[in-house]
mmCIF entry with sequence, helices, sheets and N, C-alpha, C, O atoms, coordinates in Angstrom:
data_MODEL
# 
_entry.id   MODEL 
# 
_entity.id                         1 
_entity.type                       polymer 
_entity.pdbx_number_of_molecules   1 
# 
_entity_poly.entity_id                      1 
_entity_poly.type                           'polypeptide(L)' 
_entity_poly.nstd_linkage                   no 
_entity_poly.nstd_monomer                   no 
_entity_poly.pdbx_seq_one_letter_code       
;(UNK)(UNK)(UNK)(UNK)(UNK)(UNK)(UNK)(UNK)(UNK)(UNK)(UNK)(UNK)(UNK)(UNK)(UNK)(UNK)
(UNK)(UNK)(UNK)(UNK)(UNK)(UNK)(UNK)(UNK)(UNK)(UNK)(UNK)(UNK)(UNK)(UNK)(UNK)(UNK)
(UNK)(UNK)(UNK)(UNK)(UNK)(UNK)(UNK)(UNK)(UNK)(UNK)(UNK)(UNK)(UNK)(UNK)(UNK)(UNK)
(UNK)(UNK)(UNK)(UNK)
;
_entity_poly.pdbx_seq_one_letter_code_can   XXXXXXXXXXXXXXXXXXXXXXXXXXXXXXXXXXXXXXXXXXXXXXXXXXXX 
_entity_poly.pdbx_strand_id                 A 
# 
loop_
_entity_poly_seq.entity_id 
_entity_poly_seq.num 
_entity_poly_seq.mon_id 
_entity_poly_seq.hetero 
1 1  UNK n 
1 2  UNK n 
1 3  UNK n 
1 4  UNK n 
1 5  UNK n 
1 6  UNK n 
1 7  UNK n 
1 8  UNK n 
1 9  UNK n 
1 10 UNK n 
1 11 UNK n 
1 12 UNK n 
1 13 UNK n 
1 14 UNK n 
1 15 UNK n 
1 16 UNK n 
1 17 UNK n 
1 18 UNK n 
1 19 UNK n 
1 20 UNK n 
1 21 UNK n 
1 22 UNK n 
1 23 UNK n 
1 24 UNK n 
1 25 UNK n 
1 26 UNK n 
1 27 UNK n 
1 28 UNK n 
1 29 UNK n 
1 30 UNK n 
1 31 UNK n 
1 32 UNK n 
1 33 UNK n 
1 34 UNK n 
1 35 UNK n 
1 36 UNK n 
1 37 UNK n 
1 38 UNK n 
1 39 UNK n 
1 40 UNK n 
1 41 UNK n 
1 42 UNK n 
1 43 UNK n 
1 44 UNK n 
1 45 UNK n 
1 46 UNK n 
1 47 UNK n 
1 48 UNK n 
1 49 UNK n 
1 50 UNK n 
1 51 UNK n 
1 52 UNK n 
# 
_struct_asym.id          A 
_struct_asym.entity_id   1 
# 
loop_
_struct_conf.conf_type_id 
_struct_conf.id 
_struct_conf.pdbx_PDB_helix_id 
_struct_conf.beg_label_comp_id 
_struct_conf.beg_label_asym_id 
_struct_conf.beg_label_seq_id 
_struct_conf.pdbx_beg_PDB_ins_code 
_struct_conf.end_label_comp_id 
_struct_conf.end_label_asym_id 
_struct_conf.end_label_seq_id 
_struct_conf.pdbx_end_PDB_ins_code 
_struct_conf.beg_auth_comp_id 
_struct_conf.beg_auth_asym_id 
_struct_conf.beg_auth_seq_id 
_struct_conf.end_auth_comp_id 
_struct_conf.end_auth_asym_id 
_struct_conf.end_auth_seq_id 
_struct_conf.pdbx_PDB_helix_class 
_struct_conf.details 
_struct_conf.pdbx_PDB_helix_length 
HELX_P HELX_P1 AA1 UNK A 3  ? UNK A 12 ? UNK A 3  UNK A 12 1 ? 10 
HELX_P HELX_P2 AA2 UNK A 17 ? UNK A 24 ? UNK A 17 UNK A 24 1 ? 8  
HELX_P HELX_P3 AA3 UNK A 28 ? UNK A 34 ? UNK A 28 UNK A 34 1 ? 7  
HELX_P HELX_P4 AA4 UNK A 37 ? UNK A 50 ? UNK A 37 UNK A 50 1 ? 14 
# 
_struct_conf_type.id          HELX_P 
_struct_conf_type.criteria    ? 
_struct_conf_type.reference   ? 
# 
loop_
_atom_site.group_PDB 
_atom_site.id 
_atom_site.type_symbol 
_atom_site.label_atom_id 
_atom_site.label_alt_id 
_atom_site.label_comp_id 
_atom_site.label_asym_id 
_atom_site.label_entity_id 
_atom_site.label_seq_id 
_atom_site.pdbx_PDB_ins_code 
_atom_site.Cartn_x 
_atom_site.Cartn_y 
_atom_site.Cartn_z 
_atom_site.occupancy 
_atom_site.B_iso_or_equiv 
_atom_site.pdbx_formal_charge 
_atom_site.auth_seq_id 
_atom_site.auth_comp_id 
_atom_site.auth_asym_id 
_atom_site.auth_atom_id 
_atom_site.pdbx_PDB_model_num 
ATOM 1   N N  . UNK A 1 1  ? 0.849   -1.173 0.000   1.00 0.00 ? 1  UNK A N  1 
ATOM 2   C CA . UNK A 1 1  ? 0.000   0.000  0.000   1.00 0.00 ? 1  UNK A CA 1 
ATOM 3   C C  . UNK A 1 1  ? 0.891   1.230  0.000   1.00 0.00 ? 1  UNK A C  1 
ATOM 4   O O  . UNK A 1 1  ? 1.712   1.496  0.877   1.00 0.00 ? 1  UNK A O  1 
ATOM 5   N N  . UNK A 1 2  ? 0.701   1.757  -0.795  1.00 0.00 ? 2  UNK A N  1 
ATOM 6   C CA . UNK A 1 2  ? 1.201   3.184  -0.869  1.00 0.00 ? 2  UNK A CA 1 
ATOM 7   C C  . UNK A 1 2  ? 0.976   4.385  0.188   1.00 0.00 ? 2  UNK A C  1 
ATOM 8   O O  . UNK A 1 2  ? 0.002   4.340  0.939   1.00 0.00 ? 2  UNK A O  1 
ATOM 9   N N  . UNK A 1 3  ? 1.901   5.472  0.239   1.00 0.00 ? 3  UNK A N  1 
ATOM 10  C CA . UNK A 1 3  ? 1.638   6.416  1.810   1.00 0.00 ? 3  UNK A CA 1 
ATOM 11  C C  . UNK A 1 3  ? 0.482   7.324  1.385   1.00 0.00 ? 3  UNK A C  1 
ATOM 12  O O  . UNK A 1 3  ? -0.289  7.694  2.270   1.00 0.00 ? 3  UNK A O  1 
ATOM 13  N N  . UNK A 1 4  ? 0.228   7.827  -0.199  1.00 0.00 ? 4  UNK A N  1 
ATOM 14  C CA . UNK A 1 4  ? -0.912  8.394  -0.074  1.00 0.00 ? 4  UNK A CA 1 
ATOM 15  C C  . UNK A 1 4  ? -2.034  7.698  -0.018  1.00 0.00 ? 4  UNK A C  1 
ATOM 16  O O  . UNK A 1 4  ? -3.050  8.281  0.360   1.00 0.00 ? 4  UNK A O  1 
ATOM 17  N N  . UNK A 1 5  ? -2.073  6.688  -0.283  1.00 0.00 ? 5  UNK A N  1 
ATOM 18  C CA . UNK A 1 5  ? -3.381  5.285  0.008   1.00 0.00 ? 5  UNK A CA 1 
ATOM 19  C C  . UNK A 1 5  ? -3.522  4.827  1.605   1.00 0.00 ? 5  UNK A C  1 
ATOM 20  O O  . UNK A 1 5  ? -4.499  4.258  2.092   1.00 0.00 ? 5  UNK A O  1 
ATOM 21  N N  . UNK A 1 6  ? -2.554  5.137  2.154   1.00 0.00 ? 6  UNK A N  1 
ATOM 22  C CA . UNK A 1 6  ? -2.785  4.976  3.695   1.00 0.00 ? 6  UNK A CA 1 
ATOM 23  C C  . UNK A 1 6  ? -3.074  6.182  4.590   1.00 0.00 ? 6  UNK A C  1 
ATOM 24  O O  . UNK A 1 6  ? -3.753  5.959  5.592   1.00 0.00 ? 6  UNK A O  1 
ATOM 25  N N  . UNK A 1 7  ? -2.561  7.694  4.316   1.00 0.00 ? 7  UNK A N  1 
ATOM 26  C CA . UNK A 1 7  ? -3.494  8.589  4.769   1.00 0.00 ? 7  UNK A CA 1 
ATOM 27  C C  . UNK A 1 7  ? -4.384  8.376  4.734   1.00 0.00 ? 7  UNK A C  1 
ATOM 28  O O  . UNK A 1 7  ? -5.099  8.052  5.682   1.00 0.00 ? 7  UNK A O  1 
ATOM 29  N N  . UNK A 1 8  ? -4.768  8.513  3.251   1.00 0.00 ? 8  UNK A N  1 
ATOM 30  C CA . UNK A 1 8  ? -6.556  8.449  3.168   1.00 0.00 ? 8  UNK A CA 1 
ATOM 31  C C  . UNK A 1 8  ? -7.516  7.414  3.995   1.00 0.00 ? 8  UNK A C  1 
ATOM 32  O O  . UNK A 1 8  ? -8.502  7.665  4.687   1.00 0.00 ? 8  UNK A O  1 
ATOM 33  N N  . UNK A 1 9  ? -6.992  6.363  3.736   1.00 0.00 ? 9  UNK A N  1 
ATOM 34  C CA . UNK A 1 9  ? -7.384  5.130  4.280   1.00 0.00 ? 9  UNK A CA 1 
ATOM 35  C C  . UNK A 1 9  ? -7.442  5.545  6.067   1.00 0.00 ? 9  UNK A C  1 
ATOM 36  O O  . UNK A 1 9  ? -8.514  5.538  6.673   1.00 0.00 ? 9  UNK A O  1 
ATOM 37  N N  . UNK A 1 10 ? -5.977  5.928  6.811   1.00 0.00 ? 10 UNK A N  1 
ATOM 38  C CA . UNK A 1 10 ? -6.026  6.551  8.226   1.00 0.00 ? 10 UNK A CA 1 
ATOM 39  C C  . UNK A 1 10 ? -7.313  7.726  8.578   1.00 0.00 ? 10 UNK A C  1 
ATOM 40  O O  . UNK A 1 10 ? -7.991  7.871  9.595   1.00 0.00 ? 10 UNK A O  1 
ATOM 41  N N  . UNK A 1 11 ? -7.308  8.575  7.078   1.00 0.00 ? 11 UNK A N  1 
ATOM 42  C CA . UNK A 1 11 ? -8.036  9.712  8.024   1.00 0.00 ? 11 UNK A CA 1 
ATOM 43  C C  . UNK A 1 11 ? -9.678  8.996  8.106   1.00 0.00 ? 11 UNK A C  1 
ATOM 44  O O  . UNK A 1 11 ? -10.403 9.215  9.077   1.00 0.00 ? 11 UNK A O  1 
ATOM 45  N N  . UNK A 1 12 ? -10.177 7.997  6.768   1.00 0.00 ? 12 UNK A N  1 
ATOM 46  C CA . UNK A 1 12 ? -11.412 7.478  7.130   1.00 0.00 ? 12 UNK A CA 1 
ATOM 47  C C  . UNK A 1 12 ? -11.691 6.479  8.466   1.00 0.00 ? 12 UNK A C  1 
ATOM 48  O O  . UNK A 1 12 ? -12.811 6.157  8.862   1.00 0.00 ? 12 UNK A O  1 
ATOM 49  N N  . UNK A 1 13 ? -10.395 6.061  9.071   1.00 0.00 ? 13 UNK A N  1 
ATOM 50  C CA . UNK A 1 13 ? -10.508 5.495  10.123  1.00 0.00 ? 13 UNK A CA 1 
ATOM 51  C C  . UNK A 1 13 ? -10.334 6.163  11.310  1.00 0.00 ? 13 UNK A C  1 
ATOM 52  O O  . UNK A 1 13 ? -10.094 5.534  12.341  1.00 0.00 ? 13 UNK A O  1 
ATOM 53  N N  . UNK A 1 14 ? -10.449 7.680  11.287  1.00 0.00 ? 14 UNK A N  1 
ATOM 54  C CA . UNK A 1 14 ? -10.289 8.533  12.144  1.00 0.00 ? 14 UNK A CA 1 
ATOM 55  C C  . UNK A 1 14 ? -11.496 9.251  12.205  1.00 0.00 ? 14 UNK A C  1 
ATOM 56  O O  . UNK A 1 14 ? -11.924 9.725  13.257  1.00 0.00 ? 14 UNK A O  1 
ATOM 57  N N  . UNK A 1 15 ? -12.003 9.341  11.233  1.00 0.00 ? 15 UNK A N  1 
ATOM 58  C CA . UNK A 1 15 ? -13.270 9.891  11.647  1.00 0.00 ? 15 UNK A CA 1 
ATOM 59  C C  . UNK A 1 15 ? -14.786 9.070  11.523  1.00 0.00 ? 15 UNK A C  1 
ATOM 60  O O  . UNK A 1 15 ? -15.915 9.555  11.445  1.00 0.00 ? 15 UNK A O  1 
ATOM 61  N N  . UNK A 1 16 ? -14.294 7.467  11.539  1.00 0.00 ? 16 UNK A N  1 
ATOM 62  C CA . UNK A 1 16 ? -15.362 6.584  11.557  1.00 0.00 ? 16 UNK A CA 1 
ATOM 63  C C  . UNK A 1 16 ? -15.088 6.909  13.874  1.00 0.00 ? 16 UNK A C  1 
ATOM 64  O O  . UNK A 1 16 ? -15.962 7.264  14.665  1.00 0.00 ? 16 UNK A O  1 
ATOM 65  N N  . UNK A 1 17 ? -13.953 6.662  14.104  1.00 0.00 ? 17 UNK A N  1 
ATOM 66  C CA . UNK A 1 17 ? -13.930 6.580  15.325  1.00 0.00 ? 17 UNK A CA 1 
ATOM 67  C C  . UNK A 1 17 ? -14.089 7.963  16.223  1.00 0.00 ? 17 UNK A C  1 
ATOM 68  O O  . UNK A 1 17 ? -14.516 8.036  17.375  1.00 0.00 ? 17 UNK A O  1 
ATOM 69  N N  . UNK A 1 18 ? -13.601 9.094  15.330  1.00 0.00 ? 18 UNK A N  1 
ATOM 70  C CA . UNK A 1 18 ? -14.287 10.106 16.148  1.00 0.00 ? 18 UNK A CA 1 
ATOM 71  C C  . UNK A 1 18 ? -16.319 10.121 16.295  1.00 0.00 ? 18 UNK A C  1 
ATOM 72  O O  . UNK A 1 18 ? -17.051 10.506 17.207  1.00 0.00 ? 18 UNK A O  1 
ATOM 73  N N  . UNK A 1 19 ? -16.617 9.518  14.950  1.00 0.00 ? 19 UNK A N  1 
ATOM 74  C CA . UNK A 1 19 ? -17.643 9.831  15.117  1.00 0.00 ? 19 UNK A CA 1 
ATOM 75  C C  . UNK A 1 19 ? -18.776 8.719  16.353  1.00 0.00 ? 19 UNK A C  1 
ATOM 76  O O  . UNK A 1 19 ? -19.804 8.922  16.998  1.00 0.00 ? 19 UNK A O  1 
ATOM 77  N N  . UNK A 1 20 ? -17.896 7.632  16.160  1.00 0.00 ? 20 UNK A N  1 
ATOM 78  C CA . UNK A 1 20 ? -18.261 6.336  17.101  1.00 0.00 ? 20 UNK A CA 1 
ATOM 79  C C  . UNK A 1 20 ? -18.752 7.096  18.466  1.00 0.00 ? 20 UNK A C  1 
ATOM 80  O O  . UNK A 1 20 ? -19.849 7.108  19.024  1.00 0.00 ? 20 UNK A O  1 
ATOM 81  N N  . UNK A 1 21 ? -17.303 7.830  18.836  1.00 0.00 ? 21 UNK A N  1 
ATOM 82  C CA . UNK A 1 21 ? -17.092 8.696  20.305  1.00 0.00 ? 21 UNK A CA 1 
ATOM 83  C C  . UNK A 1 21 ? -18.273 9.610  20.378  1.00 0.00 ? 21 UNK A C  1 
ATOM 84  O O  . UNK A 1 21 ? -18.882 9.725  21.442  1.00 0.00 ? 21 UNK A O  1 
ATOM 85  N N  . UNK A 1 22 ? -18.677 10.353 19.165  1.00 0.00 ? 22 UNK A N  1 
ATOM 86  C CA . UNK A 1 22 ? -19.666 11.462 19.294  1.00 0.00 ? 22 UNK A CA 1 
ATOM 87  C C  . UNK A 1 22 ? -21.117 10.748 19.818  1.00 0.00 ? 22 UNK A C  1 
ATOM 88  O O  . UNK A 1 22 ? -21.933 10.944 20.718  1.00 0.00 ? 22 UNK A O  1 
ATOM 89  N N  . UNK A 1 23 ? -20.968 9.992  18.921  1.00 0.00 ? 23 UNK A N  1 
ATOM 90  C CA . UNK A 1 23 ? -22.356 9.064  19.204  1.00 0.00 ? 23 UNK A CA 1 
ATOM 91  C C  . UNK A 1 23 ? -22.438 8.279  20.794  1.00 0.00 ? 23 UNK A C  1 
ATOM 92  O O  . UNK A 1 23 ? -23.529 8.119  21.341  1.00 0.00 ? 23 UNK A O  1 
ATOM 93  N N  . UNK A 1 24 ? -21.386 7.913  21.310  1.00 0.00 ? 24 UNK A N  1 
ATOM 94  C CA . UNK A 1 24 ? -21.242 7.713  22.547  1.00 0.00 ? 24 UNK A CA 1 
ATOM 95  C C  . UNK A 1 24 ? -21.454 8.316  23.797  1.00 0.00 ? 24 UNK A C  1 
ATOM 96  O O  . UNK A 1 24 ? -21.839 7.794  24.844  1.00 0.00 ? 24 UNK A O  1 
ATOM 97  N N  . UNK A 1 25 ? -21.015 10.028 23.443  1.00 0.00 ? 25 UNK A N  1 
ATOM 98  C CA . UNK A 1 25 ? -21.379 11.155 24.174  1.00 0.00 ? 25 UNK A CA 1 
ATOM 99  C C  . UNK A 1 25 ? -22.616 11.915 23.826  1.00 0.00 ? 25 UNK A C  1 
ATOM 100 O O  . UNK A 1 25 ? -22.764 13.135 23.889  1.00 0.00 ? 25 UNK A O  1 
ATOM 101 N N  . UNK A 1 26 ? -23.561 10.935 23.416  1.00 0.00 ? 26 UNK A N  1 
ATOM 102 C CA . UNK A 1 26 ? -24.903 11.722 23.548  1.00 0.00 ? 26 UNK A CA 1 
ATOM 103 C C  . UNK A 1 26 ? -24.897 12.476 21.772  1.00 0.00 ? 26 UNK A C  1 
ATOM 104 O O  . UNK A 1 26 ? -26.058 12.499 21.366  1.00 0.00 ? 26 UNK A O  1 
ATOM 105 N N  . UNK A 1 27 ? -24.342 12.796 21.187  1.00 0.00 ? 27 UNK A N  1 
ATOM 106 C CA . UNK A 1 27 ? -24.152 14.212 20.561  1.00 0.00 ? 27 UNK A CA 1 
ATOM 107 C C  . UNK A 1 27 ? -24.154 13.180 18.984  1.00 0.00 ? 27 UNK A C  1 
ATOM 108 O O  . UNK A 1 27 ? -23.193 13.069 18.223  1.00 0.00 ? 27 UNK A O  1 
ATOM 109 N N  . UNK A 1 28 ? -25.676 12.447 18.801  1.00 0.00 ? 28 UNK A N  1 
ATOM 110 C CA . UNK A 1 28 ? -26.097 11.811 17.502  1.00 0.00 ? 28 UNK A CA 1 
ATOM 111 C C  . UNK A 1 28 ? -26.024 12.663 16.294  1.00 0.00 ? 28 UNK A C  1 
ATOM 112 O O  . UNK A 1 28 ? -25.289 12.301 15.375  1.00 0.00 ? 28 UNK A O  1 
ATOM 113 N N  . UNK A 1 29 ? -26.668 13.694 16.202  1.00 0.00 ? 29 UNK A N  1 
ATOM 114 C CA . UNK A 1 29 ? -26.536 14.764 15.397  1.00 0.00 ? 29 UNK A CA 1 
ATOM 115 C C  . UNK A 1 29 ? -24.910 14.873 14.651  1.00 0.00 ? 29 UNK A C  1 
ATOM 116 O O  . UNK A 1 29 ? -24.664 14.799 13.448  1.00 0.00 ? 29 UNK A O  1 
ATOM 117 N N  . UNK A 1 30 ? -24.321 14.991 15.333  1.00 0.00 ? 30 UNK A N  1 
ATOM 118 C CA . UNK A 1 30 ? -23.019 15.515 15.059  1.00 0.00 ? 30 UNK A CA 1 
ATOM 119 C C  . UNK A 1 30 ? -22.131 14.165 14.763  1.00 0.00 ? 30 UNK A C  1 
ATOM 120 O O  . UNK A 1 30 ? -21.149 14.180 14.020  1.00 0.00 ? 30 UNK A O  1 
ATOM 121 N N  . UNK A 1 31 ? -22.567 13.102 15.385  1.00 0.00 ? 31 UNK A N  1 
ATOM 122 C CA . UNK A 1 31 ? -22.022 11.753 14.813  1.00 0.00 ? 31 UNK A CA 1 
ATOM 123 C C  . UNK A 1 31 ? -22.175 11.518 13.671  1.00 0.00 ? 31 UNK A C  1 
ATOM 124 O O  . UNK A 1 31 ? -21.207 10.992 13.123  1.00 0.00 ? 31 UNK A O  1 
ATOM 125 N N  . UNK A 1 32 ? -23.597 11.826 12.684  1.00 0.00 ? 32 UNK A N  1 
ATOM 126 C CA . UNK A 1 32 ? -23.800 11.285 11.730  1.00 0.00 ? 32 UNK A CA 1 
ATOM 127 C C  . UNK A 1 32 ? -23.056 12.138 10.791  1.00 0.00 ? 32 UNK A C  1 
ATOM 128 O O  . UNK A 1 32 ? -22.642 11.601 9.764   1.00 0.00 ? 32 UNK A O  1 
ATOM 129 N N  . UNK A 1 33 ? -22.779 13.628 11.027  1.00 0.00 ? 33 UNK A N  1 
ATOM 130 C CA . UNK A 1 33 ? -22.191 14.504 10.272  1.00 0.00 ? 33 UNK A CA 1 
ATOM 131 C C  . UNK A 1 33 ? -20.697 13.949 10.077  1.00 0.00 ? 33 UNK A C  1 
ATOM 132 O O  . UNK A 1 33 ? -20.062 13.574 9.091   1.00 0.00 ? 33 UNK A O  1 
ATOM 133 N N  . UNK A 1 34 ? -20.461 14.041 11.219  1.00 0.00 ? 34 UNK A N  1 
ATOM 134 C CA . UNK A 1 34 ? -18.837 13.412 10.812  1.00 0.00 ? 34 UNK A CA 1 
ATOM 135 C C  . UNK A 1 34 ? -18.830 11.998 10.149  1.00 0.00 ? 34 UNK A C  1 
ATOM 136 O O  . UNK A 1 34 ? -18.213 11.754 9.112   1.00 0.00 ? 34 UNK A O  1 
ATOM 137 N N  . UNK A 1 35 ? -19.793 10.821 11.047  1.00 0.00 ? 35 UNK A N  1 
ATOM 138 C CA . UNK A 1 35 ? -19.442 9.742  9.645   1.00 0.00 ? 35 UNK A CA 1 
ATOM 139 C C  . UNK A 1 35 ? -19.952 9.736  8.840   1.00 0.00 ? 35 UNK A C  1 
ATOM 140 O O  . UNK A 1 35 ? -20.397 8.610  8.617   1.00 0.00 ? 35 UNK A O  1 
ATOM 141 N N  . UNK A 1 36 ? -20.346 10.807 7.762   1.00 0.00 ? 36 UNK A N  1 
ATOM 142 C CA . UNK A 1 36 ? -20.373 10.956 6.381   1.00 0.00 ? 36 UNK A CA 1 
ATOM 143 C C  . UNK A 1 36 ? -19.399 11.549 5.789   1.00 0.00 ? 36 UNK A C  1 
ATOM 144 O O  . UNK A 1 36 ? -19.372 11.691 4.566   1.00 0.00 ? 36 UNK A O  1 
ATOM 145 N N  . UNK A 1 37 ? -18.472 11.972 6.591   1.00 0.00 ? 37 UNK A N  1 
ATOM 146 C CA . UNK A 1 37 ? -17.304 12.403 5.676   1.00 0.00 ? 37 UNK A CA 1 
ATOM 147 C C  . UNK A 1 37 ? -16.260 10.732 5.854   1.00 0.00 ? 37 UNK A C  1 
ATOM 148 O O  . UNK A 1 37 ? -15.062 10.850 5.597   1.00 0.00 ? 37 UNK A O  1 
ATOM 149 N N  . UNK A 1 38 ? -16.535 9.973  6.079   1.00 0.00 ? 38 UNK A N  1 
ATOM 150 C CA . UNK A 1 38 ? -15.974 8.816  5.439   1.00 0.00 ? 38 UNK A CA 1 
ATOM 151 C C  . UNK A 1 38 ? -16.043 8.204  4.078   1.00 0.00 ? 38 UNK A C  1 
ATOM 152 O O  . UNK A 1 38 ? -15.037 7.788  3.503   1.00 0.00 ? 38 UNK A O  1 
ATOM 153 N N  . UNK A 1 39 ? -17.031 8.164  3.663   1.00 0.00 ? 39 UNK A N  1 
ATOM 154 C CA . UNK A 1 39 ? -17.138 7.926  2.081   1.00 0.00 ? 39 UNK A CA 1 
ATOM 155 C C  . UNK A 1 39 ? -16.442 8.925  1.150   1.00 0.00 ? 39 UNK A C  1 
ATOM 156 O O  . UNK A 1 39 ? -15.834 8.668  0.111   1.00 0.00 ? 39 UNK A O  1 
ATOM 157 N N  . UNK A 1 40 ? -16.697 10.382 1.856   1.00 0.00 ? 40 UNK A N  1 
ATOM 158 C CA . UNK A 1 40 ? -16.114 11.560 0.963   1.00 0.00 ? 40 UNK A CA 1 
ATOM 159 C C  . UNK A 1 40 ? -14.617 11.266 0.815   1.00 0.00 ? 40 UNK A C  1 
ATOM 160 O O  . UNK A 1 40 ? -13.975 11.341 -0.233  1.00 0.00 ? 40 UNK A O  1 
ATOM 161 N N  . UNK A 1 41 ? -14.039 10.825 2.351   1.00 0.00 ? 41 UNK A N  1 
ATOM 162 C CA . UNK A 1 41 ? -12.820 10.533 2.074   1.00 0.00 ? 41 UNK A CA 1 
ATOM 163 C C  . UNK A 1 41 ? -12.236 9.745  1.539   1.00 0.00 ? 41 UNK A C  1 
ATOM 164 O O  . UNK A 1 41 ? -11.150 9.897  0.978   1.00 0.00 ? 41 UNK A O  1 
ATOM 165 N N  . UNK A 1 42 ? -12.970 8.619  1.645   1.00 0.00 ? 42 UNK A N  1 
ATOM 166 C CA . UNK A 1 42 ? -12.078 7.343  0.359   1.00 0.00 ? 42 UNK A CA 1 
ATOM 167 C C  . UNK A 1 42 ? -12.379 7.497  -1.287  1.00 0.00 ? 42 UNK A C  1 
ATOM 168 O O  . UNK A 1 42 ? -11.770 6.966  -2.217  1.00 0.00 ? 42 UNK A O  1 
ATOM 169 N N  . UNK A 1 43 ? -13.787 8.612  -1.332  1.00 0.00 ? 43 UNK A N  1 
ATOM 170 C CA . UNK A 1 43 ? -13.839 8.915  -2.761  1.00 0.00 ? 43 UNK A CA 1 
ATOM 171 C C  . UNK A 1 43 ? -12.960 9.611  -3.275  1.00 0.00 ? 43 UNK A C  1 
ATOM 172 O O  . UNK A 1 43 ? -12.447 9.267  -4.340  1.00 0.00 ? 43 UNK A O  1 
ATOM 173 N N  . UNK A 1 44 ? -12.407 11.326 -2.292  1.00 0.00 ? 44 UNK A N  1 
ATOM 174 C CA . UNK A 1 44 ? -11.261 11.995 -2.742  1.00 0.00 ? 44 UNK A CA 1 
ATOM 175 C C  . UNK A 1 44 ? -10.093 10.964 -3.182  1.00 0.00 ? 44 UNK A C  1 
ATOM 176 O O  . UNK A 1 44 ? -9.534  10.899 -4.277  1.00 0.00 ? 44 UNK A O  1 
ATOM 177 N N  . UNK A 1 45 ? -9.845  10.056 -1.849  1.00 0.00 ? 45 UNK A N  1 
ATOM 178 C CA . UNK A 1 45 ? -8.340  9.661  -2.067  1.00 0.00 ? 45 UNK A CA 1 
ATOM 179 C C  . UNK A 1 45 ? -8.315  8.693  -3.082  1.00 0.00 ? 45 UNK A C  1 
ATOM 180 O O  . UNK A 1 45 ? -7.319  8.711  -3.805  1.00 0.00 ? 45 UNK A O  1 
ATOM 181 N N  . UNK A 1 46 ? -9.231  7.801  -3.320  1.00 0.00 ? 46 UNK A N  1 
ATOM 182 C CA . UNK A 1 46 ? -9.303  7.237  -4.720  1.00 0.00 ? 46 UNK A CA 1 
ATOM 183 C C  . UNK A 1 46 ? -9.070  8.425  -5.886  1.00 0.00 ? 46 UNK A C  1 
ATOM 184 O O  . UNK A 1 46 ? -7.971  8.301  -6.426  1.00 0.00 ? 46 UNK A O  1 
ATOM 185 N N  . UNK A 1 47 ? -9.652  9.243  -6.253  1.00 0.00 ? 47 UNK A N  1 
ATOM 186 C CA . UNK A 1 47 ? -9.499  10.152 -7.217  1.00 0.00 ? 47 UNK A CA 1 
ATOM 187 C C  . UNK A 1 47 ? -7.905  10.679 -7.287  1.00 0.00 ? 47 UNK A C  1 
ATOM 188 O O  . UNK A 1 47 ? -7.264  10.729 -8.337  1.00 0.00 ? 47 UNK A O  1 
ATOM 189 N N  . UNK A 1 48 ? -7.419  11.043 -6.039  1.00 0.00 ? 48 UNK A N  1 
ATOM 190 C CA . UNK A 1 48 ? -6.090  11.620 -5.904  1.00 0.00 ? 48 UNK A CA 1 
ATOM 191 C C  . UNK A 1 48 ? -5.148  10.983 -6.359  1.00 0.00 ? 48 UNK A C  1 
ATOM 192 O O  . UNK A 1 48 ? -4.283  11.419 -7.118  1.00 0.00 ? 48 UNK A O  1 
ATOM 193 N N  . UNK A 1 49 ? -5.300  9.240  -5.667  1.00 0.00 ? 49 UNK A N  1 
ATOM 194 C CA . UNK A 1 49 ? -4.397  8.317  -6.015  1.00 0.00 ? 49 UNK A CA 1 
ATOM 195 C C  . UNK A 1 49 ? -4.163  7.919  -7.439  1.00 0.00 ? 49 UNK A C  1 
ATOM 196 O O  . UNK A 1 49 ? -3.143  7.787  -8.114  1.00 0.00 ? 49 UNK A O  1 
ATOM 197 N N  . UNK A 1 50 ? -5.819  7.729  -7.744  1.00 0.00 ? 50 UNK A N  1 
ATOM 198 C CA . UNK A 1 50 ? -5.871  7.369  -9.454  1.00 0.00 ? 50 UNK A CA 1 
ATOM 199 C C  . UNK A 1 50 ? -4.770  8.380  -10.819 1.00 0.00 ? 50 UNK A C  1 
ATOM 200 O O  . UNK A 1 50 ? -3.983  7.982  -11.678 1.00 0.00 ? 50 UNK A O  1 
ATOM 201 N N  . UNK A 1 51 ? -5.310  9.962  -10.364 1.00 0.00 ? 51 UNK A N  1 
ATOM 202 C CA . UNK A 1 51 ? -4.074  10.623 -11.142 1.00 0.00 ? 51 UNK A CA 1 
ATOM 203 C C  . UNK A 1 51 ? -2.771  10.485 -10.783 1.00 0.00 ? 51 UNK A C  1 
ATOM 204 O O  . UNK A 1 51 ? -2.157  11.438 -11.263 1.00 0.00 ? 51 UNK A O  1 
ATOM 205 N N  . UNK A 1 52 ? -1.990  9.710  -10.126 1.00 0.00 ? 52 UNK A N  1 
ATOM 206 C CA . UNK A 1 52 ? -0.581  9.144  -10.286 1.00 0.00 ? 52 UNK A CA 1 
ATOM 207 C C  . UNK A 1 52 ? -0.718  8.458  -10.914 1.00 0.00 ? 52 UNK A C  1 
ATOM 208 O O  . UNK A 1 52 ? 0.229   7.768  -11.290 1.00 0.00 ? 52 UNK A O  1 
# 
């Protein structure tokens, strides 16, 4: 795996688990916001990766 394929890959596993936490602390609203930027992120980094 390549290092820009593993950011991307890290930051969607960073904000599947921030959002886990949000949802844990009461604060659903704001969980679901953040885990939807998981898909966004493996769509960017696919796109990013693909133009190399």
């Amino acid at each position: 795996m390549g290092t820009g394929k593993a950011i991307y890959i890290g930051a969607t596993l960073a904000s599947i688990l921030v959002s886990i936490s949000f949802y844990r602390s009461g604060r659903q609203n704001l969980a679901i916001f953040v885990g939807l930027w998981a898909p966004t992120i493996l769509n960017l980094g696919q796109t990013l990766v693909d133009e190399d």
